[in-house]
PyMOL commands that place a pseudoatom at each C-alpha (Angstrom):
pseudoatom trace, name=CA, resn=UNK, resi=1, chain=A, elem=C, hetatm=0, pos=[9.032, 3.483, 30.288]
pseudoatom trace, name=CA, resn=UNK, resi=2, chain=A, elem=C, hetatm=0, pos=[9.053, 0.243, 28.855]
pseudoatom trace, name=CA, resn=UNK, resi=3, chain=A, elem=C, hetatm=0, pos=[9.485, -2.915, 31.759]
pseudoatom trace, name=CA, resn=UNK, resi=4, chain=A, elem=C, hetatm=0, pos=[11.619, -6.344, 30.611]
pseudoatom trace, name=CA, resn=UNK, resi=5, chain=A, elem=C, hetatm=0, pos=[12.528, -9.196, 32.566]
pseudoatom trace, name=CA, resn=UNK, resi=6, chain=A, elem=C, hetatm=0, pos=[11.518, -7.243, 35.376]
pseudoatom trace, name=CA, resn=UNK, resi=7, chain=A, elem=C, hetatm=0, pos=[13.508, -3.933, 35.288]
pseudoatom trace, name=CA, resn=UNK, resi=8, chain=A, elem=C, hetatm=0, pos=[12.676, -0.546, 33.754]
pseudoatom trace, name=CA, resn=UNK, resi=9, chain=A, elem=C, hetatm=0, pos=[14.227, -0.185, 30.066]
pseudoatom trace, name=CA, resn=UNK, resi=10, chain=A, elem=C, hetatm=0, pos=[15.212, 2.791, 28.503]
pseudoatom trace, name=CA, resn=UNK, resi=11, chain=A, elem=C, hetatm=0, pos=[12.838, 5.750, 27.351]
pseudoatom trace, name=CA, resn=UNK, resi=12, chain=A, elem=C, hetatm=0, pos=[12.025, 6.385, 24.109]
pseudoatom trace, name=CA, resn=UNK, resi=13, chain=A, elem=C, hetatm=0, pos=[10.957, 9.411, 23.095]
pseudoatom trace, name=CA, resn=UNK, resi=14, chain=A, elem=C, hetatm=0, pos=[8.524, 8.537, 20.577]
pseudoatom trace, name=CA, resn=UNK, resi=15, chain=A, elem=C, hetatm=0, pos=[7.937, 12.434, 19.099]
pseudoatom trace, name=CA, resn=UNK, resi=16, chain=A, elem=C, hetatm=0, pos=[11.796, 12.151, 17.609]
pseudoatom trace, name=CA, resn=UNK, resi=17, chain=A, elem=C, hetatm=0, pos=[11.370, 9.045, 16.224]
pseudoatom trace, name=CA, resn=UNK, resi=18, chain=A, elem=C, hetatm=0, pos=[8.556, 10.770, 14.237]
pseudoatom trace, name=CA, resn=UNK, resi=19, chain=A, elem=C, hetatm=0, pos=[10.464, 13.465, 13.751]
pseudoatom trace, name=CA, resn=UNK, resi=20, chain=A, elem=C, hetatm=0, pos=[13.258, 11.137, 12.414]
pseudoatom trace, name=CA, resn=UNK, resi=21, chain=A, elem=C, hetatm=0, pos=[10.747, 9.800, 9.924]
pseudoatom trace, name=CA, resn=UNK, resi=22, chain=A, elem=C, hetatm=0, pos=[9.462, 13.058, 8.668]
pseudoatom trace, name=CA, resn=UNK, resi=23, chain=A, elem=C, hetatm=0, pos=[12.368, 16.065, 8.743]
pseudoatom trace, name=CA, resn=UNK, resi=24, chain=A, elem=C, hetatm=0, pos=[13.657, 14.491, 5.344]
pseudoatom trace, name=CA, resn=UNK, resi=25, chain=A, elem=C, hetatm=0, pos=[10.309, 15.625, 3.278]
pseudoatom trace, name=CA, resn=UNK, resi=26, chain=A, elem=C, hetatm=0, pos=[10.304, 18.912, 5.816]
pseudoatom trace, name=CA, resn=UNK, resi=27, chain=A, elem=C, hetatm=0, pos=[13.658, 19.827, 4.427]
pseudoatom trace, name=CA, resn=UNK, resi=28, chain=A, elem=C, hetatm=0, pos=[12.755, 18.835, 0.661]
pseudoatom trace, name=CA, resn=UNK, resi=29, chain=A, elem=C, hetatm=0, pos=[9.471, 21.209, 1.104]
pseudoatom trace, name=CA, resn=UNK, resi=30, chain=A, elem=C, hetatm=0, pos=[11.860, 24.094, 1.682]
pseudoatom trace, name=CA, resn=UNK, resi=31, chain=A, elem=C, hetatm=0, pos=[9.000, 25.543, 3.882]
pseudoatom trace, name=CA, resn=UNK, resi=32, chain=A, elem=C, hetatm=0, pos=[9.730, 28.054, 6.384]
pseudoatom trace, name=CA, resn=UNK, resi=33, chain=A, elem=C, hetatm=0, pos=[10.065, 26.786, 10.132]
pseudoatom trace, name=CA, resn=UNK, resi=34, chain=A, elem=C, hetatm=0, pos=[7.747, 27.211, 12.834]
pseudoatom trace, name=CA, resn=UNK, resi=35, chain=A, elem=C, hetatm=0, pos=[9.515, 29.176, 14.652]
pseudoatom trace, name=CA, resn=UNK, resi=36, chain=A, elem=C, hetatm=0, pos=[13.085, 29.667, 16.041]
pseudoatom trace, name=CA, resn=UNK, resi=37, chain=A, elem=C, hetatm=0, pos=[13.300, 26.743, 18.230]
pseudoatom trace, name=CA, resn=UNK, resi=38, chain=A, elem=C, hetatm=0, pos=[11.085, 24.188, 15.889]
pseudoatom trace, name=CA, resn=UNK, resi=39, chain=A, elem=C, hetatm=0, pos=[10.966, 23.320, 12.481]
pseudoatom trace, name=CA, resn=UNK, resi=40, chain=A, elem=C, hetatm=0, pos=[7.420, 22.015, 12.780]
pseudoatom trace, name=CA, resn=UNK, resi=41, chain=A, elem=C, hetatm=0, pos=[5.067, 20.918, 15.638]
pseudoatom trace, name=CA, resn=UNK, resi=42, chain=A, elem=C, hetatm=0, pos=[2.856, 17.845, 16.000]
pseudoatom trace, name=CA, resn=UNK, resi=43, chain=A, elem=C, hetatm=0, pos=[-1.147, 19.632, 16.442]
pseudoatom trace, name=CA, resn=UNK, resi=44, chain=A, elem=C, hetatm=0, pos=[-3.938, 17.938, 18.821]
pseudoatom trace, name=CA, resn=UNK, resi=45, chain=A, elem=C, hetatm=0, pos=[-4.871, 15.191, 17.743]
pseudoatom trace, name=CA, resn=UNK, resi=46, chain=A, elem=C, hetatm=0, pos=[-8.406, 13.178, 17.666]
pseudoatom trace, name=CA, resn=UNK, resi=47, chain=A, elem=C, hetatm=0, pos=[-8.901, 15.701, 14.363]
pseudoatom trace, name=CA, resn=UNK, resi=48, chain=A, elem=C, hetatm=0, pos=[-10.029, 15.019, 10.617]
pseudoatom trace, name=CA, resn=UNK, resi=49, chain=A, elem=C, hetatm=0, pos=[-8.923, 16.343, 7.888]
pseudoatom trace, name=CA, resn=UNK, resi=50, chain=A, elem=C, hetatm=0, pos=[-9.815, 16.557, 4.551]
pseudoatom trace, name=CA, resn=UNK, resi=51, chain=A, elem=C, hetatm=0, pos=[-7.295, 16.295, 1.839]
pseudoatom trace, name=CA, resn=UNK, resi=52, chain=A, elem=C, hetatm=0, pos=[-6.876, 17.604, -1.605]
pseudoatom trace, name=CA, resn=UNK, resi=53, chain=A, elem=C, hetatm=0, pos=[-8.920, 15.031, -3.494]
pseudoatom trace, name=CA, resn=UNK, resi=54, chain=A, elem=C, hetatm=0, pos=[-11.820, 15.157, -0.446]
pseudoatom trace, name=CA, resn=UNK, resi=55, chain=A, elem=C, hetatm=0, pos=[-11.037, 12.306, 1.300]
pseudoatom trace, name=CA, resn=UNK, resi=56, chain=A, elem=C, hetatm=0, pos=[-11.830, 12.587, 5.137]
pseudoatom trace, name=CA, resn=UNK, resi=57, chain=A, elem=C, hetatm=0, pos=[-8.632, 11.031, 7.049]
pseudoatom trace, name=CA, resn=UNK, resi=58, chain=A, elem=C, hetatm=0, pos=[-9.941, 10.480, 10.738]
pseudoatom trace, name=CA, resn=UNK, resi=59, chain=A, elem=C, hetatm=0, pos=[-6.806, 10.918, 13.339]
pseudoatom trace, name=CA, resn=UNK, resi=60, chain=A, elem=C, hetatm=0, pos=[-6.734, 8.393, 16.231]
pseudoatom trace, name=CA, resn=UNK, resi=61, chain=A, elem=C, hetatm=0, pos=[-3.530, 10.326, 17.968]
pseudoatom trace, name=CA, resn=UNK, resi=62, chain=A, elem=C, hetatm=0, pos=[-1.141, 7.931, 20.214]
pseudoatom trace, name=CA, resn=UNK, resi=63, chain=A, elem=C, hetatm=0, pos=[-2.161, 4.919, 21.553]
pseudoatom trace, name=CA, resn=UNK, resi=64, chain=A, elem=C, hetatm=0, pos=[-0.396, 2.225, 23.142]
pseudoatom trace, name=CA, resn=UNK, resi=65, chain=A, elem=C, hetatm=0, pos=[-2.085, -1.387, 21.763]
pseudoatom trace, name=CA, resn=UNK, resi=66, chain=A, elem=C, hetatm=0, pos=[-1.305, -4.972, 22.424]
pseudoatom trace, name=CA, resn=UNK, resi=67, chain=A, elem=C, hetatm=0, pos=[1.613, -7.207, 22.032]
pseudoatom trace, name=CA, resn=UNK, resi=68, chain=A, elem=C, hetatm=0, pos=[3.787, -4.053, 23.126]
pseudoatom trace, name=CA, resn=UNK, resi=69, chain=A, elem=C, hetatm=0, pos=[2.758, -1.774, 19.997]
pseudoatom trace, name=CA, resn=UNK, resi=70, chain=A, elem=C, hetatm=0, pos=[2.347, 2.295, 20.081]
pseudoatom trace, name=CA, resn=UNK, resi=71, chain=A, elem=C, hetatm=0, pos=[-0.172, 3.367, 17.197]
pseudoatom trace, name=CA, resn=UNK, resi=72, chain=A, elem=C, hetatm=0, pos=[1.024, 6.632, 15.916]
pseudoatom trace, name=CA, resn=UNK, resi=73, chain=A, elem=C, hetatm=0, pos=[-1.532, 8.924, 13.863]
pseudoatom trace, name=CA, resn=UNK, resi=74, chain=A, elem=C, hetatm=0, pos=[-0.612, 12.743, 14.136]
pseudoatom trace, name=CA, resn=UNK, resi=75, chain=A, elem=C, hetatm=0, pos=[-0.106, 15.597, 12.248]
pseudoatom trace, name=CA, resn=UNK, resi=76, chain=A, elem=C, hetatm=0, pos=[2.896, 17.807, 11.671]
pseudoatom trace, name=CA, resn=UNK, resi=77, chain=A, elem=C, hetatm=0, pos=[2.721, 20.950, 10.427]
pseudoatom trace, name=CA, resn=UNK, resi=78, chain=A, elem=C, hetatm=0, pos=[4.771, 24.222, 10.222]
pseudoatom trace, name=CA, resn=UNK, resi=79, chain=A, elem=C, hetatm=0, pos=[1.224, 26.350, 9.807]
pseudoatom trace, name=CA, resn=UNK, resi=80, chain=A, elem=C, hetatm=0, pos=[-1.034, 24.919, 12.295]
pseudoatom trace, name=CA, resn=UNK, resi=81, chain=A, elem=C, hetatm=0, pos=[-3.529, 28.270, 11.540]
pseudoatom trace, name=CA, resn=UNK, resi=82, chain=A, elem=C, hetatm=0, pos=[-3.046, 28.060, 7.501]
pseudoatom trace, name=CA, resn=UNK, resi=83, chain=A, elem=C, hetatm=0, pos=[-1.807, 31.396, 7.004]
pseudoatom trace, name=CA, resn=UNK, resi=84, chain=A, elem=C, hetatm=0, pos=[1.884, 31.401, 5.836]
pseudoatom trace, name=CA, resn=UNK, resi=85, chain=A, elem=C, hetatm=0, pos=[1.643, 30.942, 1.818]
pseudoatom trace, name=CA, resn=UNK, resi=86, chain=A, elem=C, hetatm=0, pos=[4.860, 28.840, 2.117]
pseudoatom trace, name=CA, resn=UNK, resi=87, chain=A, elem=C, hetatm=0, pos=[4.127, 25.834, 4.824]
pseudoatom trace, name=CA, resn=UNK, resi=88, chain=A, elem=C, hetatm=0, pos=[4.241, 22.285, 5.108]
pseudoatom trace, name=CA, resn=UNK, resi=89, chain=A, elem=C, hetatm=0, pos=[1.808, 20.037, 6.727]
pseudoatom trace, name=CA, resn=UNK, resi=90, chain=A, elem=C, hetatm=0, pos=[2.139, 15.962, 7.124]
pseudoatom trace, name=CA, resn=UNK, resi=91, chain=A, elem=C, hetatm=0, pos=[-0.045, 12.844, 8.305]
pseudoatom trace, name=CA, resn=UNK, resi=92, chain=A, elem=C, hetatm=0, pos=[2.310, 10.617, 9.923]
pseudoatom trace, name=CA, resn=UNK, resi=93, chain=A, elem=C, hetatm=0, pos=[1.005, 6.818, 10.339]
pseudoatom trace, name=CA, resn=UNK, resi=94, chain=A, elem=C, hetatm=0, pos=[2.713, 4.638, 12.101]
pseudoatom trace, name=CA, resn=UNK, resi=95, chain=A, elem=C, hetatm=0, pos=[3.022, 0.953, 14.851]
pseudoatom trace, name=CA, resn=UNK, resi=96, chain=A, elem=C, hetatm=0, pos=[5.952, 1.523, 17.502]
pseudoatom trace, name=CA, resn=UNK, resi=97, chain=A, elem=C, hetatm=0, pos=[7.166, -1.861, 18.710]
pseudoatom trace, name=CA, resn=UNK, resi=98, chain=A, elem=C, hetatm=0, pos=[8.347, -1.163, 21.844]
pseudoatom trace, name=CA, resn=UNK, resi=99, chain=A, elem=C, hetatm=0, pos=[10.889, -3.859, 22.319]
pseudoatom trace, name=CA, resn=UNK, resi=100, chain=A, elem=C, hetatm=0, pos=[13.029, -3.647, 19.216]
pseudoatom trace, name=CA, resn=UNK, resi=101, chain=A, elem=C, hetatm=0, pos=[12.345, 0.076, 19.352]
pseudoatom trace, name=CA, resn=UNK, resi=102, chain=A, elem=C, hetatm=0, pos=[11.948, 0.459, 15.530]
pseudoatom trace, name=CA, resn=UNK, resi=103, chain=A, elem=C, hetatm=0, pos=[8.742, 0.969, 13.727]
pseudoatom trace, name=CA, resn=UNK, resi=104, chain=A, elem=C, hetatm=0, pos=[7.337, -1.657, 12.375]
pseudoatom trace, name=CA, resn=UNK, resi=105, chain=A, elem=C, hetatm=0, pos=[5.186, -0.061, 10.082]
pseudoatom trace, name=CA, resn=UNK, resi=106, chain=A, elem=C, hetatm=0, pos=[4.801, 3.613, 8.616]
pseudoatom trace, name=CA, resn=UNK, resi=107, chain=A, elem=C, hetatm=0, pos=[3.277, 5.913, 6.217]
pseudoatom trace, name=CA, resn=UNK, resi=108, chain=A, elem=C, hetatm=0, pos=[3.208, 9.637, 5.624]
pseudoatom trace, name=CA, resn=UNK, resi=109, chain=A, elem=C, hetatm=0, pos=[0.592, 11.882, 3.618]
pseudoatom trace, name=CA, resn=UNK, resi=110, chain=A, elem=C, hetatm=0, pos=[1.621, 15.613, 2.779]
pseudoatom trace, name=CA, resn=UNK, resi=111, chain=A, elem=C, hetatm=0, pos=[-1.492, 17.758, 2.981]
pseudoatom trace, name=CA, resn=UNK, resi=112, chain=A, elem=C, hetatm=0, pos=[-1.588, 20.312, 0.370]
pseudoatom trace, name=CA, resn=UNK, resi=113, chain=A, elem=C, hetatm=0, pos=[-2.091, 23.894, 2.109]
pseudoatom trace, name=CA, resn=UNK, resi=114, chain=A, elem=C, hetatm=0, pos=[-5.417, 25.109, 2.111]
pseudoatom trace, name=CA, resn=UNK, resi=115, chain=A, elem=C, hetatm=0, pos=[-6.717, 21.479, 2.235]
pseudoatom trace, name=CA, resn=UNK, resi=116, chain=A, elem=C, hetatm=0, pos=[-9.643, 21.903, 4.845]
pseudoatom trace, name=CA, resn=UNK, resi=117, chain=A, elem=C, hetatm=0, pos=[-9.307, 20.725, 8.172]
pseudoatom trace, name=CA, resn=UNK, resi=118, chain=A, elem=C, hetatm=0, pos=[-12.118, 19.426, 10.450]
pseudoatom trace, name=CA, resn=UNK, resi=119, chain=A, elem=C, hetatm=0, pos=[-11.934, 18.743, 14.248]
pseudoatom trace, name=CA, resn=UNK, resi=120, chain=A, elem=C, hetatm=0, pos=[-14.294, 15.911, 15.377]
pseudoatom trace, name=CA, resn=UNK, resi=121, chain=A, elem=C, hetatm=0, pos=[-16.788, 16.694, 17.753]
pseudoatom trace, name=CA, resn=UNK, resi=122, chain=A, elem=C, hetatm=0, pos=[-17.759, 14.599, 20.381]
for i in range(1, 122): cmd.bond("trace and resi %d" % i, "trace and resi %d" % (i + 1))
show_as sticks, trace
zoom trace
């Protein structure tokens, strides 16, 4: 919970503002929902992946920074185990600012399905 001039400010759940950012290109995928309660999930991050044209995209996950930022890096997906032949899976990129509660920057990568996915060791 954020803290200005002293008192506690409101809560911002930073997951739906992510959410907010990417159910637009969910819906225009017309891929099939997670399941019944979510249309896609947000998987572990501290992962790479690999996209379709073999670049290696290194997640750094959530991470509050100076100057009252949030760094956002995370993937969404509706097929975290690659099986469905219909899914959707996104890179969301992102810098919270905490006070105007808006982001101030943001970028999101569609992986193509059966783009390979590495987790980072170590």
């Amino acid at each position: 919970m954020p803290i200005q001039a002293g008192q506690a400010g409101r809560p911002t759940d930073l997951t739906q503002e992510v959410r907010k950012q990417v159910t637009p290109d969910f819906r225009q995928s017309k891929a099939a929902r997670y399941n019944d309660t979510y249309d896609f999930i947000f998987e572990n991050e501290d992962r790479q992946v690999v996209n379709e044209w073999g670049d290696t995209l290194s997640e750094k996950g959530w991470d509050v920074v100076g100057n009252g930022r949030v760094m956002i890096d995370c993937t969404c997906t509706t097929d975290p185990k690659e099986i469905e032949p219909h899914s959707w899976t996104i890179r969301f990129k992102g810098i919270w600012d905490i006070g105007s509660r808006r982001f101030l920057q943001k970028q999101f990568t569609r992986i193509a399905r059966g783009a390979q996915r590495l987790r980072s060791e170590g």
